[in-house]
N, C-alpha and C positions, 0 to 999 in steps of 0.2 A: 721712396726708399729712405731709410735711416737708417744712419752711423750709431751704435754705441760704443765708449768706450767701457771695456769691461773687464773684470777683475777677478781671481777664484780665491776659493778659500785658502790658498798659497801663497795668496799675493802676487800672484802671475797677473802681469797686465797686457792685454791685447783689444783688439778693434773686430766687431763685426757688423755688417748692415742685413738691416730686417726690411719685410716687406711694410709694418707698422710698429708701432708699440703695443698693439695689441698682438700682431704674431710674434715678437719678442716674448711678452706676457707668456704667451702657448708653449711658445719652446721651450723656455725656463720650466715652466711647469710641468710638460713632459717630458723634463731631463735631456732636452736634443741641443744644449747648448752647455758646449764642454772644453774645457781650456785646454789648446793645440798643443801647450807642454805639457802639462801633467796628466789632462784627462780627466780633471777632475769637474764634477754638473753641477757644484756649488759657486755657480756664479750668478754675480749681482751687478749692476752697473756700477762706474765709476765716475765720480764729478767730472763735468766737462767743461771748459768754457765754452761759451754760445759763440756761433761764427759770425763776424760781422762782415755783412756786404758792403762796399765802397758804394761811393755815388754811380747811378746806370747799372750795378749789376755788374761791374765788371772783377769783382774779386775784392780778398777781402780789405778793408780801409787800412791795417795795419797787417806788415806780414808775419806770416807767422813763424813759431820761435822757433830755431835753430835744432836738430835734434842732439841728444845728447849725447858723449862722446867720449870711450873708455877707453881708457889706458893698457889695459890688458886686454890680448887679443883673444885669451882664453874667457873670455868669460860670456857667461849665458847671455842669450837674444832677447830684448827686452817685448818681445810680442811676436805676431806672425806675420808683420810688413820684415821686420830686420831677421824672421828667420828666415823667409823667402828671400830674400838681397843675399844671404851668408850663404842658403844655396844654392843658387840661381851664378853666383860670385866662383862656386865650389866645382857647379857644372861646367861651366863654360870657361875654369882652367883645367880642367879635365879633357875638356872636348880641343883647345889650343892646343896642350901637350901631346893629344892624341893624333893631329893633323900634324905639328911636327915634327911628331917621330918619323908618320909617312913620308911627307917632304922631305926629310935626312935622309931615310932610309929606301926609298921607291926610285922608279925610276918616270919622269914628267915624261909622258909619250903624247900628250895634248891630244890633238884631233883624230890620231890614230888609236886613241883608246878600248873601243870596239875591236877592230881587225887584232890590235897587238893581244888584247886577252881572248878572243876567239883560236887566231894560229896559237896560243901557249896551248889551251885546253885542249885542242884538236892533235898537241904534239907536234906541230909544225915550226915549232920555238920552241928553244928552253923556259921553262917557268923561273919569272922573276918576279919580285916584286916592283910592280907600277902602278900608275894614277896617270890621269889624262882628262880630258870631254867629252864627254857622250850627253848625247841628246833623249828626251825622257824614254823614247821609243826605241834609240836603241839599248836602253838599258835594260829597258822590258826584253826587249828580245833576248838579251843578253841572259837574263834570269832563266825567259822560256826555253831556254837550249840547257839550262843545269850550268851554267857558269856564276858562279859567286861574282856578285859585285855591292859594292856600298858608296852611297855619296860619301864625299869625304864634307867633313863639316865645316862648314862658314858661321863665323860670326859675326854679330852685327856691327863692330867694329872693321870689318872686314870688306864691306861694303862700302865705307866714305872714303 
């Protein structure tokens, strides 16, 4: 595999890896390599410096440079590593604020979670909003009876 760095006729710069330089060659040529922002098949490679290995292979002799870093937080992703971090950044305050609201708003029924949304659906409780543990089987089951349920989302910060 190979890294190139690559550039459109917009001056959009981004990174993609080929299986050679010769299927980079192909792609280019059949127009299958298209810049993630604009779209546009006019791309060409961009100087790169060459990677230098340290002594043994262990990574390279000098680290490398710091990426760079703007002042305005409106302003466009400079390729598709920092547009993936600005969405990946976008989902996963979307997905906190969305396990928050539950947590504010639900009621933690923990291990009773099965039985409490079985009796709501069955009418044997008032229907409330809750969250709790269920185990994968009984959430299947859960499903298989026509009872709506959703994991609630963990992130990976959430986990240490």
């Amino acid at each position: 595999m190979i890294r190139y760095a690559l550039h459109c006729d917009r001056n959009h710069e981004f990174e993609s890896w080929f299986q050679s330089s010769s299927a980079y060659d192909q792609q280019v040529k059949r127009k299958l390599v298209t810049c993630p922002i604009c779209g546009s098949a006019k791309v060409d490679k961009a100087i790169m410096a060459p990677r230098i290995v340290g002594k043994k292979g262990r990574g390279p002799a000098t680290p490398p440079p710091e990426p760079a870093t703007t002042a305005a937080p409106e302003a466009a992703p400079s390729g598709p590593t920092s547009l993936m971090m600005a969405q990946e950044r976008e989902l996963r305050s979307k997905l906190k604020e969305l396990r928050d609201h539950i947590v504010k708003n639900a009621d933690n029924v923990g291990e009773r979670f099965a039985n409490e949304a079985r009796a709501m659906h069955y009418g044997d409780k008032e229907h409330r909003p809750i969250y709790g543990e269920a185990s994968p089987d009984e959430a299947k089951s859960l499903i298989d009876e026509g009872i709506d349920v959703s994991p609630l989302p963990t992130l990976p910060e959430d986990r240490n």
